[in-house]
GUVOSE-722006 format. One line per field, with one value per residue (C-alpha): residue number from 1; residue in one letter; x negated, y, z. Coordinates in Angstrom, 2 decimals, padded with zeros to 5 digits. Example, Ala and Ser with C-alpha at 12.3 -4.5 7.8 and 13.67 -1.06 7.14 Angstrom:
GUVOSE-722006
nr: c(1 | 2)
rest: c(A | S)
x: c(-012.30 | -013.67)
y: c(-004.50 | -001.06)
z: c(007.80 | 007.14)
end
This chain:
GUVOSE-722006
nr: c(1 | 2 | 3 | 4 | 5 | 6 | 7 | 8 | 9 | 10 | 11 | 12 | 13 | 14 | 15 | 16 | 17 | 18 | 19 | 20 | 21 | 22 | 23 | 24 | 25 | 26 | 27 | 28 | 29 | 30 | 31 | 32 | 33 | 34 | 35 | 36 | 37 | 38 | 39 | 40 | 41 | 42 | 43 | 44 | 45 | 46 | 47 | 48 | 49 | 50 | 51 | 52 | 53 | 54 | 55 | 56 | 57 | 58 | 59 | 60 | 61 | 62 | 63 | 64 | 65 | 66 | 67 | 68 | 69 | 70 | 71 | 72 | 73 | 74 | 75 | 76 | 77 | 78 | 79 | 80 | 81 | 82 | 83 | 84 | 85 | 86 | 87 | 88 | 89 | 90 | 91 | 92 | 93 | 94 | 95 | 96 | 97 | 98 | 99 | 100 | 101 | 102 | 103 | 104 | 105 | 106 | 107 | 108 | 109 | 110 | 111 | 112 | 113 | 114 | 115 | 116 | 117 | 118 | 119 | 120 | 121 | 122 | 123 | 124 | 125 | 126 | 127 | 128 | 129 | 130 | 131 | 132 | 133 | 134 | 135 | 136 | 137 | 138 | 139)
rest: c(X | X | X | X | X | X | X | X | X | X | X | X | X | X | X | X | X | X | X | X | X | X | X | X | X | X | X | X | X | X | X | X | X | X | X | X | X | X | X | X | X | X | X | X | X | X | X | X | X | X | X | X | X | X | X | X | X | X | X | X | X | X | X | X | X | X | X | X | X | X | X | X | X | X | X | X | X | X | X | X | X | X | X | X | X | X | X | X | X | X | X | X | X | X | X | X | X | X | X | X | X | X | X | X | X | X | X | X | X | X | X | X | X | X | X | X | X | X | X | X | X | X | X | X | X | X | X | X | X | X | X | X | X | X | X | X | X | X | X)
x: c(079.25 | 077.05 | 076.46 | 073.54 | 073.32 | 070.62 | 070.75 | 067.56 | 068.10 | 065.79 | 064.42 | 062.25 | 059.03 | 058.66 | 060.27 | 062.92 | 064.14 | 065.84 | 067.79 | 067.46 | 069.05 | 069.51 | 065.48 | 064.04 | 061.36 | 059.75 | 058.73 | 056.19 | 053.99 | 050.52 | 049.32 | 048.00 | 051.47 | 053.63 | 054.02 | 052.31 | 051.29 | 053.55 | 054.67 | 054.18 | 055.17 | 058.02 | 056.21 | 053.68 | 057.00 | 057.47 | 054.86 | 055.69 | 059.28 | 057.78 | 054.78 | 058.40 | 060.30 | 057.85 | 055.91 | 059.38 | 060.64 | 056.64 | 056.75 | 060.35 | 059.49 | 056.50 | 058.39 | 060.85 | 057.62 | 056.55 | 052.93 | 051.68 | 049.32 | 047.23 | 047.80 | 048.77 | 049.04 | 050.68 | 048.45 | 049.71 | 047.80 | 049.71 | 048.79 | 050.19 | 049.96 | 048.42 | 050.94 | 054.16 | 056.86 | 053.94 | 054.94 | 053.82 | 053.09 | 051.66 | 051.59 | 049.11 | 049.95 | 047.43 | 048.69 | 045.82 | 046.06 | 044.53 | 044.18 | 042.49 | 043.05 | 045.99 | 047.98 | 047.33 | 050.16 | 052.71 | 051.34 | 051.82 | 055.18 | 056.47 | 054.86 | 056.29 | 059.79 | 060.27 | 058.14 | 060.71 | 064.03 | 064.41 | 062.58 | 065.04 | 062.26 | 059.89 | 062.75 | 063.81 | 060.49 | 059.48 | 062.19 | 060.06 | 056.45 | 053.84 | 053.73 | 050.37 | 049.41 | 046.58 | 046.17 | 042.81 | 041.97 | 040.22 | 038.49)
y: c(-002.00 | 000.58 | 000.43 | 001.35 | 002.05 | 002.84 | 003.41 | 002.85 | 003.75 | 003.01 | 005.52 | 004.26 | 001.90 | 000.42 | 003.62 | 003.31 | 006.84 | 006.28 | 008.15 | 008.16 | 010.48 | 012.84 | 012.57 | 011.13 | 008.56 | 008.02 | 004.53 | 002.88 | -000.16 | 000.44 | 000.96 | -002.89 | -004.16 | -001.42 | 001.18 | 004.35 | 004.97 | 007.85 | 006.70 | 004.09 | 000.40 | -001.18 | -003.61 | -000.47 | 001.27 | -001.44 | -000.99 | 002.73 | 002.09 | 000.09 | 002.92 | 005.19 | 003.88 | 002.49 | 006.13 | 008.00 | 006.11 | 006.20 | 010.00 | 010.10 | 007.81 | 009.55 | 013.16 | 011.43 | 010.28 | 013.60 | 012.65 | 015.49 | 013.54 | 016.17 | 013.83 | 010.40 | 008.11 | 004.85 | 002.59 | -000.92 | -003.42 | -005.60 | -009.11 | -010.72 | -014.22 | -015.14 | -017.45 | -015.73 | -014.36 | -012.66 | -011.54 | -010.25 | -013.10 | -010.85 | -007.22 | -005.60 | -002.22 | 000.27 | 003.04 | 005.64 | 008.28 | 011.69 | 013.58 | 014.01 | 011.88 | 009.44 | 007.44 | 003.35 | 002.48 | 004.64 | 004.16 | 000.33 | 000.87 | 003.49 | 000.75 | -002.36 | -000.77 | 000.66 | -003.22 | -005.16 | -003.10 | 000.22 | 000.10 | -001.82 | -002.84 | -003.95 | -006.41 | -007.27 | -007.83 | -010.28 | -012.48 | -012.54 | -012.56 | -012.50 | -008.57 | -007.71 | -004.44 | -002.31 | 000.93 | 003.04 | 006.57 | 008.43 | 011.80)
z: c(-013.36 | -015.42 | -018.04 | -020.35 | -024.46 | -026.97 | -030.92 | -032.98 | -036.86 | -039.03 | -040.95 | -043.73 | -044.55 | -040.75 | -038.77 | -036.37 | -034.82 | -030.67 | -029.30 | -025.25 | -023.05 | -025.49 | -026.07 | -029.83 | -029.56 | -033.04 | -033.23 | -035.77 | -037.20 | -037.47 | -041.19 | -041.46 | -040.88 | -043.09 | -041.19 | -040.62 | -037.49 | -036.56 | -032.72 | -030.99 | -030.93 | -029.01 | -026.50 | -025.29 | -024.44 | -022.14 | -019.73 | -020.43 | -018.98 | -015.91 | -014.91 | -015.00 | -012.77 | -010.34 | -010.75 | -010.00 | -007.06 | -005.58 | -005.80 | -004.39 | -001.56 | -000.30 | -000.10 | 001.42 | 004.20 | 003.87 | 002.19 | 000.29 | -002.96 | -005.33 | -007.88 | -009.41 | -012.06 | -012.73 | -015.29 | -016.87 | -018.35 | -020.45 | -021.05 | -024.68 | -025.71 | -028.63 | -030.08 | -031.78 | -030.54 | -029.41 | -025.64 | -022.35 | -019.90 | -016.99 | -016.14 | -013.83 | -012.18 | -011.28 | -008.48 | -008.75 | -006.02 | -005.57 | -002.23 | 001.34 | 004.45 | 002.19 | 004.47 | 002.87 | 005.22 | 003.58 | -000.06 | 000.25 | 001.51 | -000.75 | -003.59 | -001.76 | -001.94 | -005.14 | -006.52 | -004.21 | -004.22 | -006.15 | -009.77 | -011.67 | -014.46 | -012.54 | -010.86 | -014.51 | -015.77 | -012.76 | -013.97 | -016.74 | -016.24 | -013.11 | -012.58 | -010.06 | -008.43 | -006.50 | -005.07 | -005.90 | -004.40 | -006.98 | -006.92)
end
């Protein structure tokens, strides 16, 4: 089995310093809670670490189908409840594709399989919360 491992250290007032692949990620609380604003906050990161992997494998997949995109994005909408521990309870991804004559066929299934079998947060984060998607072709 693989295994996985993180350190977070805190630096000072509400600052934690990650290290990730060899890659710092500043995180911080927002001035009204202690901190000062100087990266962003844990649960954001989340939906940052789903549009990854389900961005990744998409862009993988396609070359793979040999569909040339001129560009895309991967947006998340988070949904928190209001009650503490204060928590996603549904997640709604946005595929936005640029380009001419874009096959739908092969953009559901290059979404479909990296949703259903190769983006391991997305399949951890279903076991957690309803996670939605679309597909929009913008200009």
């Amino acid at each position: 089995m693989a295994r996985e491992e993180i350190k977070v250290d805190w630096l000072e007032n509400m600052a934690f310093k990650a290290e990730v692949n060899g890659h710092e990620i500043l995180l911080d609380a927002a001035d009204a809670v202690g901190g000062e604003n100087r990266g962003p906050r844990p649960k954001p990161l989340m939906m940052v670490a789903l549009a990854g992997c389900t961005g990744m494998d998409v862009i993988s997949i396609l070359k793979k189908m040999r569909v040339e995109v001129e560009g895309f994005a991967v947006r998340v909408v988070g949904d928190l409840t209001e009650e503490h521990p204060k928590h996603f309870e549904k997640m709604h991804v946005i595929y936005e594709f640029k380009g001419k004559d874009l096959p739908m066929d092969k953009l559901e299934k290059a979404i479909n399989l990296s949703e259903e079998r190769y983006c391991g947060v997305s399949v951890s984060y279903r076991k957690a919360m309803g996670i939605t998607s679309e597909i929009r072709i913008v200009d």
